[in-house]
C-alpha positions, 0 to 999 in steps of 0.5 A, a space after each residue: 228938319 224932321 224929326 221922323 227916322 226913316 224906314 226902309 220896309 221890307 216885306 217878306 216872301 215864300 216860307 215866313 208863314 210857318 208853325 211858329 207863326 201860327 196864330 199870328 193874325 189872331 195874337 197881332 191883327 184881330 182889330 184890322 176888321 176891314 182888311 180880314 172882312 175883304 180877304 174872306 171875302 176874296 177867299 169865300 168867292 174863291 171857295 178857299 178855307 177861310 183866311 181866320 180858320 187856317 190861322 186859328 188852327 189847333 196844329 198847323 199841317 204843312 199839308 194845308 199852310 204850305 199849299 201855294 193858295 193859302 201860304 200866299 194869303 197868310 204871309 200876305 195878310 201878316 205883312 200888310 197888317 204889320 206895315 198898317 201899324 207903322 206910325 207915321 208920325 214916327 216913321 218916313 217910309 222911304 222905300 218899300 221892297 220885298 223878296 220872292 213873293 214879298 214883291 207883291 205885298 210891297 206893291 200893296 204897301 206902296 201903293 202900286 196897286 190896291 190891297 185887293 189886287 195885292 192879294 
């Protein structure tokens, strides 16, 4: 028998990025080096504002955070770093799910398709 609990994730959608989140990345996730360094890059491709510079904001400006493109990666980003601290040797992840736009963060946390194509 396990020991591990089990655990349904959920990932979150549009709307779960706003002025009280600002700042998040940095405060929780500056050590996921790898995740961040292939989204600026994405976003640099892209010619989009860098991914660290919307978090690190001084003000947040609805303007800029709620646009579509840069909503998407800042709640994307949070959620996938969230699901990578998981401890496994803690947790037996069951299922993962996700509502709105979480659909597409779950596919990246399950599995189903690569961080890269997730975001």
């Amino acid at each position: 028998m396990s020991s591990k609990q089990t655990a349904l994730v959920i990932c979150p959608g549009r709307g779960s990025y706003n002025k009280t989140e600002l700042g998040y990345l940095a405060r929780h996730h500056c050590d996921k080096t790898e995740l961040i360094s292939m989204i600026e890059a994405e976003r640099a491709a892209a010619q989009q504002t860098s991914l660290l510079a919307l978090d690190a904001a001084e003000s947040f400006q609805t303007r800029e955070h709620l646009r579509a493109d840069n909503a998407s990666l800042l709640i994307h980003a949070s959620a996938y770093a969230d699901f990578l601290v998981i401890d496994r040797s803690k947790y037996d992840i069951v299922a993962v799910t996700g509502n709105s736009m979480g659909w597409y963060t779950a596919l990246s946390c399950a599995g189903g398709v690569s961080p890269e194509q997730g975001i």
